[in-house]
C-alpha positions in Angstrom: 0.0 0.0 0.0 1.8 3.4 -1.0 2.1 6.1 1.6 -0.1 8.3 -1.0 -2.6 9.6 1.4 -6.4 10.0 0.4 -7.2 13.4 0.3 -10.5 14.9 -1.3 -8.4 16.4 -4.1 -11.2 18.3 -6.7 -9.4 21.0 -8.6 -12.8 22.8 -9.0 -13.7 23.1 -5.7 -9.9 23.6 -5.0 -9.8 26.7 -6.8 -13.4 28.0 -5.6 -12.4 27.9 -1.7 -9.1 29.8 -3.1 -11.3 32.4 -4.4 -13.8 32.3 -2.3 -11.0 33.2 0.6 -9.6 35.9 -1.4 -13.1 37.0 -2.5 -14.0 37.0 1.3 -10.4 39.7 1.6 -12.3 42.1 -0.6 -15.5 42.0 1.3 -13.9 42.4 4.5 -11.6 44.8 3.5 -13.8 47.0 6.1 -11.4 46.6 9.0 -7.9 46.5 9.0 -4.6 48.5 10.8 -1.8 47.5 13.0 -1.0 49.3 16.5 1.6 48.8 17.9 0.8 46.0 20.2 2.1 45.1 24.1 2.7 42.0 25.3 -0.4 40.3 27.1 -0.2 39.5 30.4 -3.7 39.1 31.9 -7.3 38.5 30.5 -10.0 41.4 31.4 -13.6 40.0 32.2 -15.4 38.5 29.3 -17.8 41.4 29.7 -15.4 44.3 29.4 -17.2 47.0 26.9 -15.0 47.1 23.6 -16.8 49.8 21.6 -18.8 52.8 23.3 -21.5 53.9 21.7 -21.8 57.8 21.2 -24.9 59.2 23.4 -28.1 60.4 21.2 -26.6 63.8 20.7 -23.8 62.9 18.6 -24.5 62.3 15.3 -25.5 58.4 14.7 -23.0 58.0 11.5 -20.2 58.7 14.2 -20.0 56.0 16.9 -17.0 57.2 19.6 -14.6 54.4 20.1 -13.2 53.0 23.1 -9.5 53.5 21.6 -7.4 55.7 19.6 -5.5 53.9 16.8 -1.6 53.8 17.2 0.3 54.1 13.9 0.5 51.0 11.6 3.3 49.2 10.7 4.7 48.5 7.1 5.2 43.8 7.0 8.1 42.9 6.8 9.6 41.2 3.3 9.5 37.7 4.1 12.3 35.8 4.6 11.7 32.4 4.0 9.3 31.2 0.9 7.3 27.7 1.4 5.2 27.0 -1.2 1.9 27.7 0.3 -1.6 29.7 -0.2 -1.2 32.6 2.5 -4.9 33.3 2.4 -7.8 30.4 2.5 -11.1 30.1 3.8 -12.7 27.0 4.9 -15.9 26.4 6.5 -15.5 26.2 10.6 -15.9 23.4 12.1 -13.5 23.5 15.2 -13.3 25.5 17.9 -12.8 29.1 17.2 -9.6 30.8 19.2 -10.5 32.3 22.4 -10.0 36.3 22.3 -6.8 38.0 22.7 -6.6 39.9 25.7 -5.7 43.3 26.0 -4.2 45.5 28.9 -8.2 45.9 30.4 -10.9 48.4 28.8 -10.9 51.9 29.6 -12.4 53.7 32.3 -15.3 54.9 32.3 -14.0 58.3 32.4 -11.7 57.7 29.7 -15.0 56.1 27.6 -17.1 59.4 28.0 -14.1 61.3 27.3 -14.0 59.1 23.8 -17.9 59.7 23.7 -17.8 63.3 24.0 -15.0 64.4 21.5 -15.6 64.3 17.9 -14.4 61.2 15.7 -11.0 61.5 14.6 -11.4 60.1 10.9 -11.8 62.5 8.3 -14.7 63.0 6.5 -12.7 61.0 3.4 -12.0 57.4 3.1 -8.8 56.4 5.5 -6.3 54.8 4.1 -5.3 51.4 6.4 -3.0 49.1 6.8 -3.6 45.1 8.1 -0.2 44.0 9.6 0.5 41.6 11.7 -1.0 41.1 15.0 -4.2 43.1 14.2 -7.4 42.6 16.0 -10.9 43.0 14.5 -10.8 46.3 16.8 -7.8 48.1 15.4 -9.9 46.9 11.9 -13.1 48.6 13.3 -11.1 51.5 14.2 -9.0 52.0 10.9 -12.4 53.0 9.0 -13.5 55.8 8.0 -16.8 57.5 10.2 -19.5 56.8 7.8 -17.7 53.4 7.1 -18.1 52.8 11.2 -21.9 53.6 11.5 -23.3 51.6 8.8 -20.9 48.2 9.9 -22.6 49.4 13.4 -26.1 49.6 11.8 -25.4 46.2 10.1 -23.5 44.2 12.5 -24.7 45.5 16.4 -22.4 46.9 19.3 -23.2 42.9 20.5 -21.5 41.2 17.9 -18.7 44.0 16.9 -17.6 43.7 20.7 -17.6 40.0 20.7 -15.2 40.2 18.1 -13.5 43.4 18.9 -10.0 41.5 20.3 -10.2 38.7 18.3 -6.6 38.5 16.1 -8.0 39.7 12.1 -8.9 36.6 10.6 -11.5 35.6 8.0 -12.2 32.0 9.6 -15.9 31.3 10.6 -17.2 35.2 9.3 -18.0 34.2 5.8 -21.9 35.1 6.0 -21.1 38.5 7.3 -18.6 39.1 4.4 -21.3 40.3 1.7 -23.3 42.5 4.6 -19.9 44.3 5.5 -19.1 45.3 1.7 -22.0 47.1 1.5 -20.6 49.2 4.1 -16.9 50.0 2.8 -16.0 51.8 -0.5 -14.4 50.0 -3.4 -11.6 51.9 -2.8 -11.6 50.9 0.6 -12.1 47.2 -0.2 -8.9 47.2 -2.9 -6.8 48.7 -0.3 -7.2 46.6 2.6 -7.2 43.9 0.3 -3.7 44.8 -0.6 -2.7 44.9 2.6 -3.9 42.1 3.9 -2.4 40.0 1.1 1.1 41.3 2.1 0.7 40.8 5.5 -0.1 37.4 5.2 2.5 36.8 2.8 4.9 38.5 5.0 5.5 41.0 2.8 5.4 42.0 -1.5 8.0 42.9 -3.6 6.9 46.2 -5.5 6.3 44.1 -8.5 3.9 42.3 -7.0 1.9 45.2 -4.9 2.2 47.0 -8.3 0.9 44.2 -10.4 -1.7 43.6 -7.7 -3.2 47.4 -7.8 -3.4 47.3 -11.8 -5.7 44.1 -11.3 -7.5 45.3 -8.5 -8.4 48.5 -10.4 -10.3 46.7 -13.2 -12.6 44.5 -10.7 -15.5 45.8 -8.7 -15.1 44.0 -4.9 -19.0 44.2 -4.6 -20.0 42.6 -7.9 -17.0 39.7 -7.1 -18.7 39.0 -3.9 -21.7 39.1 -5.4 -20.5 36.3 -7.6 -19.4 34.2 -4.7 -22.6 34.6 -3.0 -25.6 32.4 -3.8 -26.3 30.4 -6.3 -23.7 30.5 -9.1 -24.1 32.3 -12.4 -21.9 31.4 -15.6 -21.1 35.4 -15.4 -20.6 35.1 -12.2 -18.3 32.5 -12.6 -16.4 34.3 -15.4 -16.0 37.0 -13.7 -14.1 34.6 -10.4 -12.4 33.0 -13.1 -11.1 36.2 -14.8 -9.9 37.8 -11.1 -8.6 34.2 -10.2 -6.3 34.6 -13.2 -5.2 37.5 -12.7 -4.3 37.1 -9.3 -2.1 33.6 -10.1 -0.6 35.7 -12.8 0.7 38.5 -10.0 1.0 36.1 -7.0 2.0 32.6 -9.1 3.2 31.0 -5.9 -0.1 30.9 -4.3 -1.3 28.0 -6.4 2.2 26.1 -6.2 0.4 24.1 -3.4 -3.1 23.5 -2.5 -4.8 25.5 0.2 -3.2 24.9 3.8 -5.0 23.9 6.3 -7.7 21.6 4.5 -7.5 18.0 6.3 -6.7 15.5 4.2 -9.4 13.1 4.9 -12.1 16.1 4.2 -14.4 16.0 1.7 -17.9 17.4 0.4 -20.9 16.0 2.4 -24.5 16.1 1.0 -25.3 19.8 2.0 -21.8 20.8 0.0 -20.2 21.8 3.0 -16.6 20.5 4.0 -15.9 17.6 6.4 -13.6 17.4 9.2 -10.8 15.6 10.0 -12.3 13.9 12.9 -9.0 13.7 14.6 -8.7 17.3 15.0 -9.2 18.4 18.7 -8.6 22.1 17.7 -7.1 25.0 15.8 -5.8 28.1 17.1 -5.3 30.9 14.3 -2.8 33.7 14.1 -2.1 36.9 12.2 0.5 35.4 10.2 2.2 32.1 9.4 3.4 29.8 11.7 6.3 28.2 10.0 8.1 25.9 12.8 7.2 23.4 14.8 5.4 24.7 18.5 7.1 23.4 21.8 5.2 21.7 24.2 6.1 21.9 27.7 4.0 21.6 30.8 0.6 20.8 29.3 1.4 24.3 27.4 1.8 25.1 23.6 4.3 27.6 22.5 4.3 28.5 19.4 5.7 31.8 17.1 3.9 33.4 13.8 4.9 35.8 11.4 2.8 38.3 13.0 5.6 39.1 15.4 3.9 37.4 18.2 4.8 34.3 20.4 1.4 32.3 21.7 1.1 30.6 24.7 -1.8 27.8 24.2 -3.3 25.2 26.6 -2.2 21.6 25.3 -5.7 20.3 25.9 -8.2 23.0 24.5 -5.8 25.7 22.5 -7.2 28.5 24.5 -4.8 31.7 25.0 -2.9 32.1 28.0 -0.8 35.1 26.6 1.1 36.4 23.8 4.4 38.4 23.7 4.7 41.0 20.8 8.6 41.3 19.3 9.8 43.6 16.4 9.2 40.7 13.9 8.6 37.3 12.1 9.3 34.4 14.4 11.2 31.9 12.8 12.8 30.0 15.9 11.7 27.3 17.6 11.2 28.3 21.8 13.2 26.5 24.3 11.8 26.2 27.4 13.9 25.9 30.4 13.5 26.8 34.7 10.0 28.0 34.1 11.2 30.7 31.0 10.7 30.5 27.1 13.9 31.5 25.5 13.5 32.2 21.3 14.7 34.6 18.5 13.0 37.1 16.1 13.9 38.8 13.0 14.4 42.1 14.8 17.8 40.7 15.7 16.9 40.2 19.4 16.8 36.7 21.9 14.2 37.0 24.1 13.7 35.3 27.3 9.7 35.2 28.7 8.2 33.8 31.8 6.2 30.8 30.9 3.5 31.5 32.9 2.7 35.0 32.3 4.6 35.6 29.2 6.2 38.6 31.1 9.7 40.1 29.5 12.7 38.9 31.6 15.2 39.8 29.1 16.2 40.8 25.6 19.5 40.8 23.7 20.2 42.3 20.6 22.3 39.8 18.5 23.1 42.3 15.5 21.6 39.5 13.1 18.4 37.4 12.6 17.5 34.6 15.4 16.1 32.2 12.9 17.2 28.9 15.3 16.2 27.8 18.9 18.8 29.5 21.4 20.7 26.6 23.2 20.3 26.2 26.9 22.5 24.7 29.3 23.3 24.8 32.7 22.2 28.3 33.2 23.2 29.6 30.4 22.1 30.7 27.0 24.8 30.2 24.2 23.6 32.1 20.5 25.8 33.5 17.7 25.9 36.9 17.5 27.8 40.2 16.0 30.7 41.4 17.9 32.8 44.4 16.5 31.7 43.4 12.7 31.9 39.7 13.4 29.8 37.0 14.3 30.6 35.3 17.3 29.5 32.9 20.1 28.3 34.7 22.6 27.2 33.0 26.3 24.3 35.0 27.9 23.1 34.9 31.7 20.3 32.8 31.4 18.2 34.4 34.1 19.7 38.0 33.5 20.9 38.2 30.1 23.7 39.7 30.8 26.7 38.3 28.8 28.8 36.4 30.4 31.5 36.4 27.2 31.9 36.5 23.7 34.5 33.7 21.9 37.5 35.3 20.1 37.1 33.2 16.8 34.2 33.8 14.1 31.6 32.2 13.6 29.1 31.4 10.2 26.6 33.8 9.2 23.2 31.0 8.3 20.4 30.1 10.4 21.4 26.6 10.2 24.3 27.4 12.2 23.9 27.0 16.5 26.2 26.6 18.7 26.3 22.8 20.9 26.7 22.9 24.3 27.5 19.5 25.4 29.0 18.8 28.8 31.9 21.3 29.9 32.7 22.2 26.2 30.8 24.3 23.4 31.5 23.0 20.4 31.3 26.0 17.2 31.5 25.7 13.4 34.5 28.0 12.2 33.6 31.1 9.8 36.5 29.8 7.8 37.0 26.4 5.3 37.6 23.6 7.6 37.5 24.9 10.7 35.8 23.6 14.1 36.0 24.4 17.4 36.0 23.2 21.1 35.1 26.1 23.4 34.9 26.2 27.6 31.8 26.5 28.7 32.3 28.5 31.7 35.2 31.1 30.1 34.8 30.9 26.1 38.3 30.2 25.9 39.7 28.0 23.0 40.3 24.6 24.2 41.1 22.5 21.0 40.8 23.7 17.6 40.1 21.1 14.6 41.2 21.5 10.7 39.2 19.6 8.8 38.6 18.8 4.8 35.6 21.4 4.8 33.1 23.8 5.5 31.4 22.3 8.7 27.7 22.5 8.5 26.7 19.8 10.6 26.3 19.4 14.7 28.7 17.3 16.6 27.9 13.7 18.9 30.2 13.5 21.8 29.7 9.8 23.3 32.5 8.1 25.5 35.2 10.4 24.9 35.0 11.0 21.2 33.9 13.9 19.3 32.1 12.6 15.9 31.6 14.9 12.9 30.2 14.8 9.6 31.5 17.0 6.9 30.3 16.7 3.5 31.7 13.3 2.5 33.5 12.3 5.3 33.1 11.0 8.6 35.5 12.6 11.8 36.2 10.4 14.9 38.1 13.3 17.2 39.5 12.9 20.8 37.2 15.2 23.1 40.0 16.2 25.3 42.9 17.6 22.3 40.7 17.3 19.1 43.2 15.0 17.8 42.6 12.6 15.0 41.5 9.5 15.7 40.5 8.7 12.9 38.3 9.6 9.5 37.0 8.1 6.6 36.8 9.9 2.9 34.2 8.6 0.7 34.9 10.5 -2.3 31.1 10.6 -3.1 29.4 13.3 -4.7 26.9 15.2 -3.6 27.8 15.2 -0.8 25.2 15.4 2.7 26.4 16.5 6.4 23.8 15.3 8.4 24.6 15.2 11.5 26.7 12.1 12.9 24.4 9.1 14.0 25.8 6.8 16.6 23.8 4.1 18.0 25.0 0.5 19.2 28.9 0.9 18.4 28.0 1.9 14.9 28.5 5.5 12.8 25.9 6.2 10.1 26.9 8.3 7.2 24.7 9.0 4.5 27.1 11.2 2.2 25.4 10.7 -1.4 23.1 8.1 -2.6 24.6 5.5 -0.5 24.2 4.8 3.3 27.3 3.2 5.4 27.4 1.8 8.5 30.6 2.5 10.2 32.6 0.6 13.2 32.7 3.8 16.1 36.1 2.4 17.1 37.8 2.4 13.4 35.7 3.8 10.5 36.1 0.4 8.8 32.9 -0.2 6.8 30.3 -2.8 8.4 28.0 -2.8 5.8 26.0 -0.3 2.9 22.8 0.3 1.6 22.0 1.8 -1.9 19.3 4.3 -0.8 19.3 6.9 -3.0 19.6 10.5 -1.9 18.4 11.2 1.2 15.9 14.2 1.9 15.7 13.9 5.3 18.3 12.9 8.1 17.8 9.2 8.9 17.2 8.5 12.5 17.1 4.7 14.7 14.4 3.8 17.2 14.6 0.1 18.4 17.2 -1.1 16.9 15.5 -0.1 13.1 16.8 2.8 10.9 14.4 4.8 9.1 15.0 7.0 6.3 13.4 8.7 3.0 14.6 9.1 0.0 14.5 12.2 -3.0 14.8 9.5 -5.3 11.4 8.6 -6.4 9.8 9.1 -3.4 10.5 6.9 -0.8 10.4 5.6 3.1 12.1 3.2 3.9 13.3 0.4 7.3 16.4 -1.0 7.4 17.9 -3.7 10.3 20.7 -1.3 11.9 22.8 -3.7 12.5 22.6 -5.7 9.2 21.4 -3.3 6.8 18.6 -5.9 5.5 15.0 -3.7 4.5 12.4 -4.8 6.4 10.2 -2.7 4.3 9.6 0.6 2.1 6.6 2.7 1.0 6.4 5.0 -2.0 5.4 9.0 -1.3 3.9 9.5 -4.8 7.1 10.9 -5.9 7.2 13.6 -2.8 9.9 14.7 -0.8 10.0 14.1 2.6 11.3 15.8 6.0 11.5 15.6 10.0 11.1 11.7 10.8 10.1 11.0 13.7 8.9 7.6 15.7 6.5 8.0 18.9 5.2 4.9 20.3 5.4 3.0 17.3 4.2 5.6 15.1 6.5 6.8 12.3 5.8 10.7 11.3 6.9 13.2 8.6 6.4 16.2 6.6 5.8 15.3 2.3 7.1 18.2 0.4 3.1 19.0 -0.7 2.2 20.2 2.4 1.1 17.2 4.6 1.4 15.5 7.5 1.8 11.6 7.4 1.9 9.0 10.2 2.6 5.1 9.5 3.2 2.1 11.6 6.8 1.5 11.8 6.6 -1.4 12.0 5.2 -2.3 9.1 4.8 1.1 6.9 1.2 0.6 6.7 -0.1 4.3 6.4 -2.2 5.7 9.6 -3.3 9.0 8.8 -2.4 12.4 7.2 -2.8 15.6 7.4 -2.9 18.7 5.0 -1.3 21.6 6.8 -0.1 23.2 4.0 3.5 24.4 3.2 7.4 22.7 3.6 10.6 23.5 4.7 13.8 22.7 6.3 12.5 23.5 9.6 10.5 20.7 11.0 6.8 22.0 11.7 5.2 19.4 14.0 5.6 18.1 17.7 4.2 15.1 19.2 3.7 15.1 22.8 1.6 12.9 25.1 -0.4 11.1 22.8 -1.0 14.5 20.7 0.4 15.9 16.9 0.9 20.1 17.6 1.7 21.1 14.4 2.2 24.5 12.0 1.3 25.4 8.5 1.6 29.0 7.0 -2.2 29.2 6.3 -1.3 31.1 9.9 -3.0 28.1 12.5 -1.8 25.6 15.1 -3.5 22.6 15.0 -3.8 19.5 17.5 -4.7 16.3 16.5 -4.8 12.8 18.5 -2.0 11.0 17.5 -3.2 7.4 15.5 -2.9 4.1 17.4 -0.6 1.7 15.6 
């Protein structure tokens, strides 16, 4: 049986949810800005007032506000590209996120100070921005006067403040979509549309914003939703098709892979309306994409999004405990350590948060982009940073930040590239060709220093006195004490991989090209090889059984790890796959189209899959307690029960 999951797969309806999403962008185009958000702390009462309504002698086409908007934010340009559609919209059927909270409401005082004074939009449309981290509040707010009183009229103070701190998000308001264009000018619609599109992309190029406006410019947003609405027309579907087209031709990468986020197993009941992965125990959605995999720790979900923010979830509902605002995308994975969250940002900075509050500790501005989870041992944080125009390892306080010192030797500039605390000694990659280092933990002194036959990309296995390396094509065995040589093996194979060293049982994997050796620890002599093609994926060994995957054609595969015989493969359907994993007898990874996928490793025999949308190098799932956490960039984090084998 191939490892080919069944999804529901119709390129029809495919493309009409596409639309439909980005249809559902032009019709809600009536709310969107960015403040400049604080880090949440503390929930107000479920019955705080969001939105004061102006008393009877204001004019009714100016409601007062509870807030003043802060300026908006430009998005960033994004910095990593998965194939992925940023903007989708699928029927709800899980549980919706719980609110964001904010700071508290104001005072009464401070609302009948807002009642009293005149609007502060002019009389023209406004001009907003959605970036990331906006709530349906700042959206409310970033609207022009007139705009406010008819989505007031057409919506109610009830249901505007129930979604007034919500994070901007399109999931579960599709019915209100049509009813809110009505209230919004075209002009309005095309521009929040625009910025919505880069802030969930993380950002456009001006070719794109520009080739975005000329198309925008030729559609009406009210007679598009008109077309999604209701019963379709055949000029109603021209016209989707038309926009559609358009839009693939500015934005081609939003088609490169279906829409994120729809389960695999899903398909179209009687009534037309999507299915559910049943396995799904809930969804939690952001302002932006969540592109690596959430820790768990605790019972508590931590995950980062490209709307600058890092969540704090419950494991067992996905309700919000807090969130921490930063200067950026969050491309690093937390680590969680003596009750505080420790993870980088784009805006050059390590931060270190109290778990249970989400409260600041720390920050230290590394000169560069954090794009890897900061290493934490004994105390202490260990990152790469700049350091008088160079990058460096630098060794943090990890309760104060303060930093304790900074190594004398340069270090790579790549996110791939982390320090590795292990025991007394932190062991570095060298900025230069064939260079590796042995550090001091406690001074950052040099205590051995390694030339080898390249650049080293890969992290180092210290077992039993011996330092183990992979570079490129060749395998290291180095004396933990000196770094001297004990002894290496060239394979001469081309292309080379440097995952890092595997050591199990007395036995050194290396998988250098499109053949996998087994290695005596003791020697390097060669025990035995596999033909395995080229590996996508770093193999890993549960239970005495190696696992790996294969680019070639699409494969998974089990091998004995002591023999090398296959006990058994499964094909992909010619997909690339990353980040294997086995928890209690369940194998897991990531296929280059975007899914999930979990098989008995024992026997191959697929489980389950699901669609999350989106791939990478960085792996984008966790399994913890009998629960898959995982990340897609259509902005959510889902949890689903983990299949029994």
């Amino acid at each position: 049986m191939a490892l080919v999951p069944i999804t529901f797969r119709s390129f029809f309806w495919a493309i009409c949810l596409f639309l439909a999403g980005l249809l559902a962008v032009s019709a809600l185009a009536a709310c969107g800005s960015e403040p400049e958000t604080e880090p949440v702390t503390s929930a107000p009462s479920a019955s705080a007032d969001r939105l004061t309504i102006a008393p009877a002698s204001q004019p009714a086409q100016e409601p007062a506000l509870a807030a003043t908007p802060k300026p908006a934010n430009q998005a960033p340009e994004p910095t990593l590209a998965p194939n992925a559609t940023p903007i989708v919209i699928i029927p709800s059927h899980t549980k919706e996120p719980q609110p964001t909270p904010i700071e508290g409401p104001p005072s009464a005082t401070e609302a009948d100070q807002v009642a009293d004074s005149p609007a502060s939009f002019p009389e023209g449309r406004s001009t907003p921005q959605i970036g990331p981290g906006a709530t349906w509040g700042d959206v409310y707010e970033s609207l022009s006067a007139d705009e406010q009183s008819c989505t007031l009229e057409q919506m109610g103070e009830e249901r505007i403040n129930e979604m007034w701190d919500l994070p901007f998000a399109l999931k579960g308001l599709e019915q209100e979509s049509v009813t809110l264009l009505d209230c919004v000018s075209d002009d309005t619609a095309r521009d929040l549309f625009l910025a919505d599109t880069s802030a969930q992309m993380g950002g456009l190029t001006q070719e794109q914003e520009g080739c975005l406006r000329t198309l925008l410019s030729g559609f009406s947003p009210s007679e598009l939703a008109a077309a999604s609405a209701g019963e379709p027309t055949p000029e109603g579907a021209m016209l989707m098709l038309s926009f559609g087209l358009g839009l693939v031709g500015c934005l081609p990468e939003l088609v490169a892979q279906p829409p994120g986020g729809l389960p695999t197993d899903a398909g179209v009941d009687g009534s037309g309306q999507l299915v559910q992965d049943p396995s799904l125990i809930w969804s939690f959605t952001t302002g932006g994409w969540v592109l690596i995999a959430p820790a768990v720790v605790d019972g508590v979900v931590y995950a980062g999004s490209d709307d600058h923010r890092l969540y704090a979830l419950t494991a067992e509902t996905g309700e919000l405990l807090w969130s921490h605002a930063t200067g950026d995308v969050i491309r690093s994975s937390p680590a969680v350590a003596d009750g505080r969250v420790f993870f980088g940002s784009n805006d050059n900075h390590v931060y270190a948060l109290d778990a249970a509050t989400g409260q600041e500790l720390w920050k230290h501005d590394t000169g560069d982009w954090v794009q890897y989870s900061p290493a934490v041992h004994g105390g202490t944080v260990y990152i790469a940073g700049n350091f008088e125009g160079n990058r460096k390892v630098h060794a943090l306080d990890a309760a104060t930040g303060e930093v304790i010192w900074v190594a004398d030797h340069p270090f790579p500039i790549g996110a791939e590239h982390t320090p590795s605390p292990i025991g007394d000694i932190v062991y570095a990659q060298g900025a230069e060709y064939g260079q590796f280092f042995a550090l001091d933990a406690t001074t950052g002194e040099t205590a051995w220093q390694a030339d080898l036959g390249g650049y080293v990309e890969s992290a180092p296995v210290a077992l039993d006195g011996v330092v183990y390396l992979t570079v490129a094509n060749r395998a290291y065995a180095l004396n933990e004490m000196t770094g001297e040589l004990i002894w290496d093996l060239n394979t001469e194979e081309f292309p080379a991989r440097d995952f890092p060293a595997l050591i199990v049982d007395g036995l050194y994997y290396l998988t250098p090209s499109s053949q996998m050796y087994a290695l005596d620890v003791a020697t390097g002599e060669k025990i035995w090889g596999y033909e395995s093609g080229m590996l996508s994926t770093a193999p890993i060994i549960v239970d005495g059984v190696l696992y790996g995957a294969s680019g070639e054609g699409g494969t998974i595969f089990a091998l004995d790890s002591k023999t090398g015989e296959p006990l058994w493969t499964e094909a992909t359907g010619d997909d690339t796959v990353n980040a294997l994993t086995v928890v209690e007898g369940i194998l897991y990874g990531e296929l280059s189209n975007g899914q999930l996928i979990a098989a008995n490793s024992e026997s191959g025999i697929p489980l389950w899959s699901f669609e999350k949308g989106g791939f990478s190098d960085l792996r984008g799932y966790t399994v913890a307690d009998g629960v898959v956490y995982s990340a897609g960039p259509n902005n959510s984090v889902y949890a689903h029960r983990a299949p029994e084998g």
